[in-house]
Every structure is written in C-alpha cells, then in structure tokens.
C-alpha positions in Angstrom: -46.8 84.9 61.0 -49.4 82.4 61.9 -47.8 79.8 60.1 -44.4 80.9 61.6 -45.5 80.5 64.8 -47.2 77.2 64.2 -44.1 75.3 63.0 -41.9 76.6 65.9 -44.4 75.6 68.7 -44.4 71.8 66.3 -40.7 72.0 66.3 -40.5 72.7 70.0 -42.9 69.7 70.8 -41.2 67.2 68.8 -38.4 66.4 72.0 -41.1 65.9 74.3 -43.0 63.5 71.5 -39.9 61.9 71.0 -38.8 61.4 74.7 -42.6 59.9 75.3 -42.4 57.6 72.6 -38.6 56.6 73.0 -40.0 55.7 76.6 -42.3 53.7 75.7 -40.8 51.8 72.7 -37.6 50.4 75.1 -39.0 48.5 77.2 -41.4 47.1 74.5 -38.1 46.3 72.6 -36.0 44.8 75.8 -39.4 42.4 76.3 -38.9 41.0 72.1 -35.2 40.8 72.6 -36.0 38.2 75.8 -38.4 36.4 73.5 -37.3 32.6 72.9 -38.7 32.8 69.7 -36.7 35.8 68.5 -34.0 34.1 68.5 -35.1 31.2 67.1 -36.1 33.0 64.4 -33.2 35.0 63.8 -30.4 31.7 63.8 -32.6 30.3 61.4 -32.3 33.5 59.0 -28.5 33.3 59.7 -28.5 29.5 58.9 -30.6 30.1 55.6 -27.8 33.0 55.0 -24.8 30.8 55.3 -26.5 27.8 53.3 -27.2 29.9 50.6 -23.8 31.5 50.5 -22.3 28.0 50.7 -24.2 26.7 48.2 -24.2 29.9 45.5 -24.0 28.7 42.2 -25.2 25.1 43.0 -29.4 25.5 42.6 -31.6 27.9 41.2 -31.8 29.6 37.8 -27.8 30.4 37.4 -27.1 26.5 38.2 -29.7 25.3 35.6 -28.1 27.0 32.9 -24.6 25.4 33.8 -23.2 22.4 32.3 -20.4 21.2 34.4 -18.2 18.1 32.8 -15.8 16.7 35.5 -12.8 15.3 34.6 -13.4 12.2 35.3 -16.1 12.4 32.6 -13.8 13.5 30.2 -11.3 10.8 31.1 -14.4 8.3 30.5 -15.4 9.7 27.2 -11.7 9.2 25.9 -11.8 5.7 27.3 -14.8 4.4 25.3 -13.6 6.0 21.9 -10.3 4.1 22.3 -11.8 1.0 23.4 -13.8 1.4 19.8 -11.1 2.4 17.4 -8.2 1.7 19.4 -6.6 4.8 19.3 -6.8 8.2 20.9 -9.7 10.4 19.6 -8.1 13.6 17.7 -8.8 17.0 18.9 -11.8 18.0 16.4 -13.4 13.9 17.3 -13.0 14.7 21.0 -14.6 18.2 20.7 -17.5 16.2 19.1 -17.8 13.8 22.0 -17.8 16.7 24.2 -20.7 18.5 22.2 -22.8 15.4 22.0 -22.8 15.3 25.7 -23.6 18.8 26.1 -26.5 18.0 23.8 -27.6 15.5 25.4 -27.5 17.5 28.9 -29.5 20.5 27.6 -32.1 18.1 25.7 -32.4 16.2 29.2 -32.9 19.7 31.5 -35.4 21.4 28.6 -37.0 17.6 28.8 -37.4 18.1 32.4 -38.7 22.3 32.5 -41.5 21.1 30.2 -42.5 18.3 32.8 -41.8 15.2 30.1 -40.8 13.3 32.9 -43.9 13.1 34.5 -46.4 10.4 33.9 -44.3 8.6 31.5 -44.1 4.7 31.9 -41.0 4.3 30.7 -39.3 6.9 32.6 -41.2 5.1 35.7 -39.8 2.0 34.8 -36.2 2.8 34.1 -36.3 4.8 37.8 -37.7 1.8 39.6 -34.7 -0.7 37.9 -32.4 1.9 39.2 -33.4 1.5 42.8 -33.5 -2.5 42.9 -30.3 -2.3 41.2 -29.1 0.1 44.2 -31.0 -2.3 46.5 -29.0 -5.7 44.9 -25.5 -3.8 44.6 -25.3 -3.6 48.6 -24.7 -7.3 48.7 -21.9 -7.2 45.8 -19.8 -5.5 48.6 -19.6 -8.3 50.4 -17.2 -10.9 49.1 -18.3 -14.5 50.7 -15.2 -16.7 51.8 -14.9 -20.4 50.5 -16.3 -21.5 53.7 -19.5 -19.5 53.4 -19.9 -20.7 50.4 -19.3 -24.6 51.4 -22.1 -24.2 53.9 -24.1 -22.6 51.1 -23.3 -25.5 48.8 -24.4 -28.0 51.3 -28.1 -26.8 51.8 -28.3 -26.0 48.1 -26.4 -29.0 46.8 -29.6 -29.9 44.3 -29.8 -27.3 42.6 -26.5 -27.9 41.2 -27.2 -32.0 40.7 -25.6 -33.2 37.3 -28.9 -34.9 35.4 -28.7 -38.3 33.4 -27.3 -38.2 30.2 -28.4 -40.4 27.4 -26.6 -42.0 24.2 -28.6 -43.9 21.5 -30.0 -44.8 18.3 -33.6 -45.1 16.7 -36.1 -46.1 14.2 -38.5 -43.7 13.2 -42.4 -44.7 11.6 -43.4 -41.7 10.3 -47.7 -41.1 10.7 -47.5 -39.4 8.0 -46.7 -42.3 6.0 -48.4 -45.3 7.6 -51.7 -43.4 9.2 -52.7 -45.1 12.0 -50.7 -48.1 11.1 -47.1 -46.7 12.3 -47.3 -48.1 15.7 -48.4 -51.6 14.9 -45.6 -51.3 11.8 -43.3 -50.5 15.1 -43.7 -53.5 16.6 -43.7 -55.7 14.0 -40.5 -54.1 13.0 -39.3 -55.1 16.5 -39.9 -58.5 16.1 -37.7 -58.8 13.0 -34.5 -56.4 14.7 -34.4 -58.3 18.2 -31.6 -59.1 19.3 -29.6 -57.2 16.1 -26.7 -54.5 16.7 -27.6 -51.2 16.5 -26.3 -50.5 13.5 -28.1 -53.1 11.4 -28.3 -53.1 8.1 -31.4 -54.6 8.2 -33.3 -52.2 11.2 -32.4 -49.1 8.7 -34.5 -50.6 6.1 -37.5 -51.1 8.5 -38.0 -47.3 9.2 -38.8 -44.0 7.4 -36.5 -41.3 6.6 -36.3 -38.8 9.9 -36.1 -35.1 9.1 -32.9 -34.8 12.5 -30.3 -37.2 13.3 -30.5 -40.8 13.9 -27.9 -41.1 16.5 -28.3 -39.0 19.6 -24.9 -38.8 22.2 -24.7 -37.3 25.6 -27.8 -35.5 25.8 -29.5 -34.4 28.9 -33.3 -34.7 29.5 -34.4 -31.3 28.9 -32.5 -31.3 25.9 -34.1 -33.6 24.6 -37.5 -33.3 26.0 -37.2 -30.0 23.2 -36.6 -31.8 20.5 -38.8 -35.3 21.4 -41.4 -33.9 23.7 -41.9 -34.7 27.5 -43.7 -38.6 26.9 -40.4 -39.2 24.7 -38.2 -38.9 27.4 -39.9 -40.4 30.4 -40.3 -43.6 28.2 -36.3 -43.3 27.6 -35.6 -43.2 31.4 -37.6 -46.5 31.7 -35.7 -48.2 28.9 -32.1 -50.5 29.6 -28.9 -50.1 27.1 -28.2 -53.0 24.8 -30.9 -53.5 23.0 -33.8 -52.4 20.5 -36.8 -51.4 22.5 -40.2 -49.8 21.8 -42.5 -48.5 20.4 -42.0 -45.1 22.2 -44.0 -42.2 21.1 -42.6 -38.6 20.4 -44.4 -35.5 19.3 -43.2 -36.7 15.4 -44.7 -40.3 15.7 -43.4 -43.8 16.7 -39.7 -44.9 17.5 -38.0 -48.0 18.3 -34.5 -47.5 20.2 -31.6 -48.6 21.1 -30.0 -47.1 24.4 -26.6 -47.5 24.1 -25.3 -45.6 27.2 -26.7 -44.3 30.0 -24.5 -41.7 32.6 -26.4 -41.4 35.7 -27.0 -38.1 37.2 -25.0 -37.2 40.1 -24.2 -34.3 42.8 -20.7 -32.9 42.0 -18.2 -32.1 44.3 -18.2 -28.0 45.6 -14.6 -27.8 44.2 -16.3 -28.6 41.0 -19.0 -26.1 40.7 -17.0 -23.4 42.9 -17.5 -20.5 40.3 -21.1 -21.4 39.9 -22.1 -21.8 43.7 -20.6 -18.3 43.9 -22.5 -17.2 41.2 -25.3 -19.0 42.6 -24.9 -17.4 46.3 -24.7 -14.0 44.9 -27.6 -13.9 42.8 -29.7 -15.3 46.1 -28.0 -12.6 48.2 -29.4 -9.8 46.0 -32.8 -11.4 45.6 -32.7 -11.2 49.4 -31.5 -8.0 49.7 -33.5 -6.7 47.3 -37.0 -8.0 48.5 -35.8 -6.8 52.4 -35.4 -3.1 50.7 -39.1 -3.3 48.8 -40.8 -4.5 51.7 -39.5 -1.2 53.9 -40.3 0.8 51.4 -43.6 -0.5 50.5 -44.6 -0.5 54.5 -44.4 3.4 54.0 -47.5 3.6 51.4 -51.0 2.7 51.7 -52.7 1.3 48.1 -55.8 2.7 47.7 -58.1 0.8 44.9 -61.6 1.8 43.2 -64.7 0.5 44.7 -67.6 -0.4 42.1 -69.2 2.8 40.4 -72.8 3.7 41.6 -73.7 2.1 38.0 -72.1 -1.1 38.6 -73.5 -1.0 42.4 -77.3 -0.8 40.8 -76.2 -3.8 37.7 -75.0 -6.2 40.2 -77.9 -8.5 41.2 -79.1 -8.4 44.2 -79.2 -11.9 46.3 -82.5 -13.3 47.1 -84.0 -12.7 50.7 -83.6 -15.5 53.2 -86.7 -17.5 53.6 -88.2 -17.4 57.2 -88.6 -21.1 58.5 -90.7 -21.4 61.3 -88.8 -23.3 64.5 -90.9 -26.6 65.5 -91.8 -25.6 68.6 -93.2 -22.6 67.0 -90.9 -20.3 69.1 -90.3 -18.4 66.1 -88.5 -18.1 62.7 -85.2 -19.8 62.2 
C-alpha cells in the first residue's frame, strides 16, 4: 500500500513539476531565440545543408571511386587514334583506349591516397611548368595589330639586323705537317700567289690537304666562327675581296684567303620579318607576363634559410681584437 500511495502522490506532483519547469525554461528559450548568434549559427547549418545536397556525389569517398569520362574526352581519344592510323578505331580498339584511360585514372588516385605526390621533384617540377605556362597563355589572348607590332619593330629593330655574309676561298698549312714552320710557309706561299686568281693552279699546290671544303659561300659569322673559331673570323671582317691575303690563324692552323664577296649586314624592312617580329613580340609578351605573375606570387612567401650550426659557429675563426692606440694628446685610446 506504501508503495501505492507513493507513486500516486509522484504522479500527482509531476503537473506542478512540470508547470515550474515549463515556467522557467520559456523565457530562457525566448532570450536564445533573440540571440544574434543563434541565427548565425543556424543559416550556416542550412548553407552547409544545401552545399552538400548540391554538391552530393561530387567529393568524398563515393566521388573517389568514380571515374567520369566526358564526351568530349571520348571524342578526343577517337581523334588521336585516327590521326595515327587514319582510320576510325574499331569497337574492341576503342574499348581498349577507353580501358587504358581508366587505368591510368585509378593508378593516378591510388598514386595520390598513398601520398606519392608529396615530396617528389619531379611532380614539383612538372606543377610549377604548369603555372608559368598558365601565367604565359594570358598574353596568347591577345592578338597584336600590325601597327603594335610596327612600333614594336621599331624599338627592337636590332635584334632582327641581317649580319655580313662572306664568300671565299683558302689555303690551308697544316701544323701538323710543318710544326712551327706553317705560318712562315704561309707567307712565303703568299709571295709566290700575289696577285693570281683564286683558282690557281699554282696556290693549290702551295697548301696541304684540308679535312672540310675549300670554298666557303654565303656564310654568316657565327656560322663560321663554329667551324674556324672566333680569331678566324674577326681577321676575315678586316680582309678586302679580290685578292689572296694572310696568314690568318684558325683553331686548325694557318690560312691564306681569298675573299671573293662580301654582303654587308643590314636591317630589313618590317614587311620582311612580319612573321618573326610577331613571333618575336609574343614570346616577350609572355616573358613579361610571366615574371609580373611570379613576382605576386613570390611577394606572398617569406624564404627562410639556415644559419651556421653551433659547430660551424665555434670552427669559424675568430677575428683578432682591435689594438688600442693611444690619442696624442693622451686623451685616450683611439
């Protein structure tokens, strides 16, 4: 009966429990609904729910394991087997293609979940070519007009400056033969040819056997300077056509020559060189472009470097102490 009794005078206390507690929990509740910050928090929970109902299927585990090809993709694929066999890939080849860049795809995320990205210098290399080519391909958009690219040409005009070219014959004394005697062997040789055509019969006789060619036409100076060496080729600029002249020395000995034509250098005209000064004009646009884009981007980071280790610190000499010279006047030490 005891316990009876108990659990009705419980039961009969619960309403006025209740009513106490309701009375006290409203206007606790009113206050939070008021709050600022309530519902700050509560449209960013309805933002995240959105967002994430939006973008089901795109992130997280389900999106790892899908491999989506686009069409496009598939229309590429198709394009580079025909450009390689000219013909349309058959069903079982295209499947193949398809595979391969499945494989590819799943080697390249299972790559990535084990981190084999990370640290690697050539990965870090191939990333940083990708953003200065996305850096240089802003300037591609742009397509200069002829008159940009006249006022271009007309700052720049030496850098497209035709050089000298050079047309001639020569003698070669070979040191291998003659030892310290090939240059004097020169001369004398020039003695005997002055004033002879270039192709004498009797200037042939004179020289040794040259491993090239004995008549060189229309070639530039830094064609030449290749084959002759530097020294060669200053000498040849000092020389006049029409004659045998020399000795001039190359990197293979001693040479007498005979300049038979010179074409001076010269600056061509921009309707000459058009293609090239565009060329030209786009290749400094994206050096521009590009070293504008790495110089934002480096402002962002701070370099920090290594000083010297404690053990370096305590190796490094240590500078003698200044010598204390008394002042004349005896005022004190300098």
């Amino acid at each position: 009966m005891s316990e009876v009794s108990l659990g009705v005078l419980s039961d009969e206390q619960d309403p006025v429990s209740q009513s106490t507690a309701k009375g006290s929990f409203l206007p606790v509740l009113k206050r939070w609904l008021r709050e600022p910050l309530l519902h700050f928090l509560l449209l960013g929970l309805v933002l995240f729910a959105i967002y994430g109902y939006m973008h089901r299927g795109r992130g997280g585990v389900e999106s790892s394991k899908q491999i989506a090809l686009s069409l496009d993709e598939l229309r590429q694929m198709e394009m580079y087997f025909e450009s390689q066999w000219h013909r349309q890939p058959t069903p079982a080849e295209f499947q193949a293609m398809v595979e391969d860049k499945v494989r590819e795809e799943v080697l390249y995320r299972e790559a990535l979940a084990m981190g084999l990205d990370k640290d690697d210098t050539i990965v870090k290399r191939r990333m940083a070519q990708k953003m200065q080519f996305l850096a240089e391909d802003v300037t591609a958009a742009h397509e200069p007009s002829t008159a940009e690219l006249k006022a271009w040409f007309e700052k720049n005009s030496n850098k497209f400056a035709l050089p000298s070219r050079y047309s001639f014959r020569h003698l070669y004394f070979s040191p291998d033969k003659r030892g310290k005697n090939a240059r004097d062997d020169a001369a004398k040789a020039l003695t005997k040819i002055a004033g002879q055509p270039e192709d004498s019969n009797l200037a042939a006789s004179l020289a040794d056997p040259f491993m090239f060619q004995d008549y060189y036409g229309d070639r530039a100076p830094d064609a030449l300077a290749k084959e002759f060496g530097p020294q060669f080729v200053v000498a040849l600029e000092k020389l006049k056509p029409g004659s045998w002249q020399g000795p001039v020395e190359s990197g293979y000995g001693w040479h007498l020559v005979y300049v038979d034509t010179v074409i001076p250098g010269r600056i061509p005209a921009f309707e000459e060189m058009e293609p090239d000064v565009k060329t030209a004009w786009l290749a400094e646009q994206k050096r521009q472009a590009w070293q504008k884009a790495y110089t934002e981007m480096r402002a962002k980071y701070n370099v920090l470097l290594p000083g010297p280790s404690d053990k370096e610190a305590v190796q490094a000499p240590v500078p003698p102490p200044k010598k204390q010279v008394p002042a004349p006047s005896g005022e004190g030490p300098l």
